[in-house]
N, C-alpha and C positions, 0 to 999 in steps of 0.2 A: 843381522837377523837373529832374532830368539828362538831357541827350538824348548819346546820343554818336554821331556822324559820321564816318565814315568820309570824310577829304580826303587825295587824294594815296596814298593807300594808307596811311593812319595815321589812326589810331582818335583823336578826337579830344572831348574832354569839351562841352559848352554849357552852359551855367547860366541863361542870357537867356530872355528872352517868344519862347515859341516862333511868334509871329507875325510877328517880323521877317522879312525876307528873309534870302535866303539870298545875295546880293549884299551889303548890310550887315552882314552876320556874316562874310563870306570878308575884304573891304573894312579895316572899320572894327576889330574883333575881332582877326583872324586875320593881318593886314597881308598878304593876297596880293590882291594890287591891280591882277592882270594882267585882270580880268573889271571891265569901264569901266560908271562911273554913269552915261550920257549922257540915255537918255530917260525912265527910269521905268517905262514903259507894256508893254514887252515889244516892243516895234513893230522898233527899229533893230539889235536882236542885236549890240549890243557886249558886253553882260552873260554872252553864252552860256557854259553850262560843260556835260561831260557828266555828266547823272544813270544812272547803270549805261548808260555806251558810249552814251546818246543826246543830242544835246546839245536843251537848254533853257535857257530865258532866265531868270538866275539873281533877277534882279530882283521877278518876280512870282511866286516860290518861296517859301512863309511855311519858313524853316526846321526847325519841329514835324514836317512831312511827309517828312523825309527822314532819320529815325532807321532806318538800316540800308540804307541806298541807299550806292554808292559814286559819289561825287563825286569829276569829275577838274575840274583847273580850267589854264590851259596854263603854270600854272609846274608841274605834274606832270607834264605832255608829255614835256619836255626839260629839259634845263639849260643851264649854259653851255658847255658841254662836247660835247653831243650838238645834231643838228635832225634833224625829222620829213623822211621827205621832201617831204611838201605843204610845210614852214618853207622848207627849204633850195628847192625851185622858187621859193617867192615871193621870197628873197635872188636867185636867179641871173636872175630875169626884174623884180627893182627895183619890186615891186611896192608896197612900205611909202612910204609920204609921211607922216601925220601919224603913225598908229598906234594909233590909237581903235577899227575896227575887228579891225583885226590878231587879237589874241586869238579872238572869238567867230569869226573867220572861219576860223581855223585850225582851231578844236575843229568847224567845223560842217562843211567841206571834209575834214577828215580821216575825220571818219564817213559822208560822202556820197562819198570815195573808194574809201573798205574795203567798202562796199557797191557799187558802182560801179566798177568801175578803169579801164575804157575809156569813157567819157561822151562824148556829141557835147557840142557848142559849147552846144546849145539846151538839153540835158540840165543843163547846170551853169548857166546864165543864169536856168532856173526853182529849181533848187539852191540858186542866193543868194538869192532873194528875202528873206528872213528875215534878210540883214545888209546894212545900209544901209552905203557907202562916197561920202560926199561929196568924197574927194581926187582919185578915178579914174571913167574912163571903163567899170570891168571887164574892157577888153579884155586886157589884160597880165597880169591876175589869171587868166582863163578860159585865155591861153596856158600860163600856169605852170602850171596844172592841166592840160592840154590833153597838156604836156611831159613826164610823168606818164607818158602814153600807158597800152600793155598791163600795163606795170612793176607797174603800182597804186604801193601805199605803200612797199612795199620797206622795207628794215632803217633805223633811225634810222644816222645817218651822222656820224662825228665831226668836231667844227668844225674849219677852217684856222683859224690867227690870219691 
């Protein structure tokens, strides 16, 4: 059986056990490796991608389930070229240390901002629950969001070198 998937906006074939994840298929398959293996479980939201504009944790996704869902995953965000503005807040308040989170937190903040655009402090700290960050305190993360303010998301912005 052929399933075909919609990633990135490109229609894409499967031919594999539609049981696998959808983390193993993006990962191992498809070589986009921005959505991190860390726990398995669904618990730490590094895996997060969005299924049609909402994210979830890609890891505990059998891929079968998602023939005709559009999957963005955050090398479809941006490129090197362009950043989000949630991307470009976490570069100007230094929020990145290792980068295992990074991804899932981007796709999960960016849709909890487009719904959201003015969030208090307490608003965004229940927000994350759903991505684990062991490098940070959150506090520099919830500022970058914070910095964001009325703006919301505002237009993807072209990178300086």
């Amino acid at each position: 059986m052929v399933l075909t998937l919609m990633i990135n906006g490109d229609p894409v074939p499967y031919h594999g056990d539609p049981r696998r994840s959808l983390l193993e298929v993006l990962r191992d398959d498809l070589h986009l490796t921005g959505a991190k293996d860390v726990c398995g479980e669904g618990f730490c939201g590094a895996c997060i991608v969005q299924i049609d504009g909402v994210p979830k944790v890609s890891c505990l996704l059998p891929v079968g389930r998602l023939a005709g869902a559009e999957i963005t995953t955050i090398e479809g965000v941006s490129n090197s070229e362009t950043l989000t503005a949630v991307q470009k807040a976490f570069l100007e308040y230094d929020v990145v240390q290792c980068g295992m989170c990074f991804p899932g937190m981007v796709l999960s903040m960016t849709h909890f901002m487009a719904e959201n655009p003015s969030p208090t402090r307490a608003e965004l700290k229940s927000a994350m629950t759903g991505n684990i960050c062991r490098c940070t305190g959150y506090e520099r993360i919830i500022d970058a969001l914070l910095s964001l303010g009325s703006n919301g998301l505002g237009p993807v912005e072209e990178v300086r070198p």
